[in-house]
N, C-alpha and C positions, 0 to 999 in steps of 0.2 A: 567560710571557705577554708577548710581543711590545707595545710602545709606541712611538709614534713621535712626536717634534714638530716642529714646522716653524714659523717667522717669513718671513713673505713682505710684501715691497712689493707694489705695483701690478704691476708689470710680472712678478712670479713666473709661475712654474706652479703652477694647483691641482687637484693629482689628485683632483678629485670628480667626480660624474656630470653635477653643473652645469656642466664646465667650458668646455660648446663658449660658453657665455653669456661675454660681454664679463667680464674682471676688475673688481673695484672700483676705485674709483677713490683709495680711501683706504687706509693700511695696516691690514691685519688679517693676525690670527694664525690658522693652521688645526694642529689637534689632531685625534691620531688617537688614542682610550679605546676599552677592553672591559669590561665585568662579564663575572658568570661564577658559578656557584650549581649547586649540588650537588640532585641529588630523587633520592628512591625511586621507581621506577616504578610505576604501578597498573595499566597496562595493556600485552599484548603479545600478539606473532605468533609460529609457526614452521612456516617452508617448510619444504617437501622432496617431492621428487619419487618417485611411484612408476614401478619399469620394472621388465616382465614380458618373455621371450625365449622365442620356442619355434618351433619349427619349421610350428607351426601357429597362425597368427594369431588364433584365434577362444581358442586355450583360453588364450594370453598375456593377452586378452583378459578373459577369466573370470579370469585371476590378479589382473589390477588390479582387476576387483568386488569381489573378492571383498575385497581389500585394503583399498577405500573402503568396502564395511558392516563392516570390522573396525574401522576407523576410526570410524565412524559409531557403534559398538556401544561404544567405549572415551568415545565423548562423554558419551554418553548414561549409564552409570556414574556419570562424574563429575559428571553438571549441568551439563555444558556445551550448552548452548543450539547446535542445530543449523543453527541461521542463522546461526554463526561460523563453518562450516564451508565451501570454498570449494575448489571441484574444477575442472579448467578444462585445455584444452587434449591430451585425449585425442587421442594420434596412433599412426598407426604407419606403421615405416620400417624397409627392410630394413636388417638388421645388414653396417655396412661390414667389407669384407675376409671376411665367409662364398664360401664358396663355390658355384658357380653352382650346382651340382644337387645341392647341400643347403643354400638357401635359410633362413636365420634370421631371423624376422621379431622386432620388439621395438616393446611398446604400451607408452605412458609417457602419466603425468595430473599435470599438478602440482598441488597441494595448500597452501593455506596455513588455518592452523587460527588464528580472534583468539579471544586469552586478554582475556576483562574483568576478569576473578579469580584473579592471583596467585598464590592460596590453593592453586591446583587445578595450578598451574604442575608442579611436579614429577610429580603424580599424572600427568598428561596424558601429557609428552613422556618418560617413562622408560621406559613402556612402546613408543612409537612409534620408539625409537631401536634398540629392540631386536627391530624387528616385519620381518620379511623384503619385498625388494623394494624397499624404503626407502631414498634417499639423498638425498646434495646438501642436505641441512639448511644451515637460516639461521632466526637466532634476533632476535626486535626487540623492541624496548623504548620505551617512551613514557610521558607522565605526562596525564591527563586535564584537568591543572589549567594546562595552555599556555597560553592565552592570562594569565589572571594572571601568572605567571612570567614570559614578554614582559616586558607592561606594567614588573614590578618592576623587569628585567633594565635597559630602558631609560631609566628613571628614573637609575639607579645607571649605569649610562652617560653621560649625560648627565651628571653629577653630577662624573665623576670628569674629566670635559673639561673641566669648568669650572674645578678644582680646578688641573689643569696647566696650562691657560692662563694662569691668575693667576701662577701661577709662572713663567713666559715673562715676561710684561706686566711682573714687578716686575720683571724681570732687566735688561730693555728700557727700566726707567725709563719707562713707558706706563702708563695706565691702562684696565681691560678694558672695551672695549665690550657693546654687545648681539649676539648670536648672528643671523648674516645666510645662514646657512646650514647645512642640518643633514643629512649622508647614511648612514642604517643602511645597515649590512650583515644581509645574512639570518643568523638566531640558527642557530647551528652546533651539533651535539651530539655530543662531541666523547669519544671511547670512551678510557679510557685503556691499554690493551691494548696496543692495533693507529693510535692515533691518527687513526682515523676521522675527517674530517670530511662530513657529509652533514644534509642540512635537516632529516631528521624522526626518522632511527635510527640507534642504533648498530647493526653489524650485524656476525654473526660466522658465517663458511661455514667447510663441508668436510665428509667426509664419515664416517658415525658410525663405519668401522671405524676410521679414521685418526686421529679425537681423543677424546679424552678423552670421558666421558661428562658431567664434570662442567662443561666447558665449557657445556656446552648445560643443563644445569640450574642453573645458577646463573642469578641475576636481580642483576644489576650497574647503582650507582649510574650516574646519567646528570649528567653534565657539559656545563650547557648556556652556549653564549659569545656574548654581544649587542657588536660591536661598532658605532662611530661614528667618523665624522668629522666634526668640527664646526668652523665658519670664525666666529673672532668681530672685530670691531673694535676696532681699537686707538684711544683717545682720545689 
């Protein structure tokens, strides 16, 4: 976990977003804090694309229906509510490098299935990893209680700025002012695998012949990182 401190006169540079604004005119300290907190996820996705290939476009066609009410028939089993269910982008395109006067046509739908129930996670994608036509999986993860976790995150950010400031300030022989400036960074979730950083997922591609199945079953804790920069005043 990266930290950073900085003591700056007047005349510094302060790498915040305020900074096209005139510097103060007095000395202050600018600190840079993270929090950081561990969740089990309760809610999640997983993409993957169906692609069907045939010489005749119509019955490639009928392979991807036929693929989405297998789909649709595997929800419905589990109680998965059919309005998580999300199909989109039905195309088709001839297969590159076929050749001319035996034409290869290939329809592809992408798919992504939201999980609200955990519970059903394995039931769901074990079967769909194993289900032909299937690839390009990506699996995501998220917690419903975000906005709380924020709030906590930046509380405990803010907290630990203050904490290193003071420690600046006594070093400095100064005493810490009030906070004249404060800039979050967007809260990070931060995968520890692959070291992901992205705003709302962790996320993990490839495709089901090439990894593992347990990659994609598994439900991996999510590591979420609130940082700050905050400018306070030095008395």
């Amino acid at each position: 976990m990266l930290k950073q401190f900085a003591i700056a006169a007047a005349i510094a540079a302060l790498p915040l977003a305020a900074a096209a604004s005139p510097l103060p005119s007095y000395p202050f300290v600018h600190v840079s804090a993270d929090a950081s907190v561990y969740r089990v996820p309760d809610i999640g996705a997983i993409d993957f694309e169906i692609l069907a290939a045939d010489p005749d476009p119509e019955l490639a066609r009928g392979t991807v229906e036929t693929r989405i009410a297998e789909i649709r028939a595997l929800l419905q089993e589990q109680g998965v509510p059919l309005d998580d269910l999300e199909t989109r982008d039905v195309r088709k395109e001839l297969r590159k490098g076929a050749p001319v006067e035996a034409p290869v046509y290939e329809v592809r739908s992408g798919v992504r299935v939201n999980m609200r129930d955990l519970s059903k996670w394995r039931a769901v994608v074990a079967p769909l990893l194993g289900m032909p036509n299937l690839d390009g999986f990506a699996t995501s993860f998220d917690t419903s209680e975000r906005d709380e976790i924020e709030a906590e995150l930046m509380a405990n950010a803010l907290r630990d700025a203050r904490r290193r400031a003071e420690l600046i300030a006594k070093g400095a022989r100064r005493k810490l002012g009030a906070v004249t400036a404060v800039t979050p960074g967007g809260v990070k979730n931060v995968g520890y695998t692959i070291g992901l950083l992205r705003a709302d997922f962790m996320e993990r591609r490839g495709s089901a012949a090439r990894v593992e199945a347990g990659e994609f079953l598994a439900i991996e804790a999510l590591k979420l990182v609130q940082p700050v920069d905050v400018v306070f005043k030095l008395e």
